[in-house]
C-alpha positions in Angstrom: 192.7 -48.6 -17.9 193.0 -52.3 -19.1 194.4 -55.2 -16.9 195.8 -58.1 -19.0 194.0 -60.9 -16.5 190.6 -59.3 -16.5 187.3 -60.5 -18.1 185.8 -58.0 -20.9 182.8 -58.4 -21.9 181.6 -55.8 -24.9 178.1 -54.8 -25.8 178.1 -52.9 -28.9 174.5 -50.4 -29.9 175.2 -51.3 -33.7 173.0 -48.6 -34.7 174.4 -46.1 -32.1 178.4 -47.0 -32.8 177.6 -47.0 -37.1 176.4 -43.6 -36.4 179.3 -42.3 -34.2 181.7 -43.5 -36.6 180.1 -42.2 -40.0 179.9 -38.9 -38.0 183.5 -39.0 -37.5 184.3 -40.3 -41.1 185.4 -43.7 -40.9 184.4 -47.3 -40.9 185.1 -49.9 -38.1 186.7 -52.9 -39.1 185.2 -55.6 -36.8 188.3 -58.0 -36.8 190.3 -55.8 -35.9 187.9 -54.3 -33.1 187.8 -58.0 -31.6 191.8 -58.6 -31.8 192.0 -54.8 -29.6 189.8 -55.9 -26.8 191.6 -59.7 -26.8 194.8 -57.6 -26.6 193.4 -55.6 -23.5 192.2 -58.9 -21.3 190.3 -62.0 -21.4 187.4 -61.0 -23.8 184.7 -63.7 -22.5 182.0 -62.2 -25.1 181.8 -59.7 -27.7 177.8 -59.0 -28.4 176.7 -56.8 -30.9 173.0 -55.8 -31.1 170.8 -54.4 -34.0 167.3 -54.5 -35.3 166.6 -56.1 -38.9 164.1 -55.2 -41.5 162.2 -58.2 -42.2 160.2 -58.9 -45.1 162.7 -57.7 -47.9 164.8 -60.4 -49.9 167.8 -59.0 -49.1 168.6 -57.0 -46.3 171.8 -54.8 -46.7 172.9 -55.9 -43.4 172.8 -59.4 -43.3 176.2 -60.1 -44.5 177.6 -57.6 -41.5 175.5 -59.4 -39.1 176.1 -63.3 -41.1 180.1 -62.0 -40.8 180.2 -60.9 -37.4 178.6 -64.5 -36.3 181.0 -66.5 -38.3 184.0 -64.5 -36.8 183.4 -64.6 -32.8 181.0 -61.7 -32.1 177.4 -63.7 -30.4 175.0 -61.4 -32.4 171.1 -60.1 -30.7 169.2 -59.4 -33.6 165.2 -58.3 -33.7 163.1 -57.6 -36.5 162.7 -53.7 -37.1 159.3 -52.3 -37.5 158.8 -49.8 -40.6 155.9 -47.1 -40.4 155.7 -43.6 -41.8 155.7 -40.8 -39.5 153.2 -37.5 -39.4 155.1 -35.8 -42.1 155.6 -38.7 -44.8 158.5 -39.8 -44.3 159.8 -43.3 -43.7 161.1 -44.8 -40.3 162.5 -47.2 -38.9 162.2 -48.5 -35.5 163.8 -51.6 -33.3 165.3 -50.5 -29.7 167.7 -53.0 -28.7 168.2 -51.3 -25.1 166.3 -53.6 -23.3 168.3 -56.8 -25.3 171.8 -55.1 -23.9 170.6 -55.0 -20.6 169.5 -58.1 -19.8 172.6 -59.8 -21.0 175.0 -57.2 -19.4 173.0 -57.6 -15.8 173.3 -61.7 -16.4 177.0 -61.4 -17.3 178.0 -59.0 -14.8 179.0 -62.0 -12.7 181.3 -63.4 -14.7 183.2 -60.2 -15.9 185.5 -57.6 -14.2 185.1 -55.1 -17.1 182.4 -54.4 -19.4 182.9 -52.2 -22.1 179.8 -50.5 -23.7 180.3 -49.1 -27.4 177.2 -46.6 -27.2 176.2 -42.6 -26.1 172.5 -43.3 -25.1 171.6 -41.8 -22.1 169.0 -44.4 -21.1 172.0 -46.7 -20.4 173.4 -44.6 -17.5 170.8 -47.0 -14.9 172.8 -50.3 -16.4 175.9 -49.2 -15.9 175.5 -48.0 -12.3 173.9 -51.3 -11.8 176.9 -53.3 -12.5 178.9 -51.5 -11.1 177.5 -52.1 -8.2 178.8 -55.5 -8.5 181.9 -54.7 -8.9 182.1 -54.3 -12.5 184.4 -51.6 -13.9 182.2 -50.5 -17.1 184.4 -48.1 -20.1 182.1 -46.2 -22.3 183.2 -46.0 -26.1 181.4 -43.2 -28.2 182.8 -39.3 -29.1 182.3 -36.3 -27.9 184.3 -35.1 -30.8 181.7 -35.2 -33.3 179.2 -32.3 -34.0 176.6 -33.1 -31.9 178.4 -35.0 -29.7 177.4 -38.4 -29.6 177.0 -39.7 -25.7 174.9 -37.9 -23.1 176.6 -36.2 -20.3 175.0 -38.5 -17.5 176.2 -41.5 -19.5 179.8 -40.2 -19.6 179.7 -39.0 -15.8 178.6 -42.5 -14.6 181.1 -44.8 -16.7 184.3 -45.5 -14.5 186.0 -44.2 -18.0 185.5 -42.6 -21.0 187.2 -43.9 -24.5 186.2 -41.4 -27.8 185.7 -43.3 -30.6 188.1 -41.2 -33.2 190.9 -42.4 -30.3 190.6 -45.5 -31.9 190.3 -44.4 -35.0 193.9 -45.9 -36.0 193.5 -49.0 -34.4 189.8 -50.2 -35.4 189.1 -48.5 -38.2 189.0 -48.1 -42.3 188.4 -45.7 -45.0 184.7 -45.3 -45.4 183.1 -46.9 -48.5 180.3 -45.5 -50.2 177.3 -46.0 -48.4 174.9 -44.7 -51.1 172.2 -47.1 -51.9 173.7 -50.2 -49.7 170.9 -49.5 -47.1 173.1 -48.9 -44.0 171.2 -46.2 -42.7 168.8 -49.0 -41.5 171.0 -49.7 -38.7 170.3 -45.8 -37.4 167.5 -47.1 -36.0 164.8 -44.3 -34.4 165.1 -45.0 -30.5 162.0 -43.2 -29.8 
């Protein structure tokens, strides 16, 4: 439930929505994300979070992230850290949790509704946090995906629940081809 005269504030897990949308087969298109949310209230800021691998030439999501800055989204970015686990194989990791928090505790104040697009558990403390100061908080993943893609606690603490493919129509796009364009370096290990 929206109210047209209330503040929205979104906090997008870039890693954590990219995966909950490839596993429901589509891609989100970003513009159209933003216009949704201005349609649904005041959006005071749209933040989108993700780790970056530094060190290459090109990084395959730098014009996502150079796009998303351009077009109204304030974009948290970190460098990733790449090592190679027990069994050989290559990994990724750049945690952005602790990034989301802090700016959705220090907004809190100046927003009636935050909506978080992410299924990670370790998010349930935030959101009962702000809520506490009389935030209403939506929670935007899917449950419709096999596994499903938010934790139960997160889901039980959020005042309410949107699935991702619900929006499917309105937000998002025929997947492209992925193979070889490096996405999967936004499905960052959280670990």
């Amino acid at each position: 439930m929206f109210y047209k005269d209330e503040r929205l504030a979104l906090f997008i897990d870039g890693a954590n929505l990219y995966a909950s949308a490839k596993a429901l087969g589509f891609d989100i298109d970003y513009k159209l994300l933003r216009q949704e949310f201005m349609r649904r209230g005041k959006l005071v800021r749209a933040c989108y979070y993700t780790a970056m691998l530094e060190g290459d030439e090109y990084s395959p999501i730098r014009p996502l992230v150079d796009w998303l800055q351009y077009n109204g989204f304030t974009m948290i970015t970190k460098p990733a850290k790449e090592y190679t686990d027990s069994m050989g194989r290559r990994k990724i990791k750049g945690n952005m949790d602790v990034d989301l928090t802090v700016d959705a505790m220090e907004l809190a104040p100046r927003t009636d509704h935050a909506v978080l697009f992410s299924g990670d558990g370790d998010f349930r403390p935030l959101i009962a946090s702000i809520q506490r100061q009389g935030v209403r908080v939506s929670v935007v993943s899917t449950i419709r995906s096999q596994p499903p893609m938010i934790s139960d606690e997160l889901r039980r603490q959020a005042d309410s629940f949107i699935d991702l493919e619900d929006l499917k129509e309105v937000i998002g796009r025929p997947p492209r081809d992925h193979s070889g364009d490096g996405q999967e370096i936004t499905a960052v290990d959280n670990s």
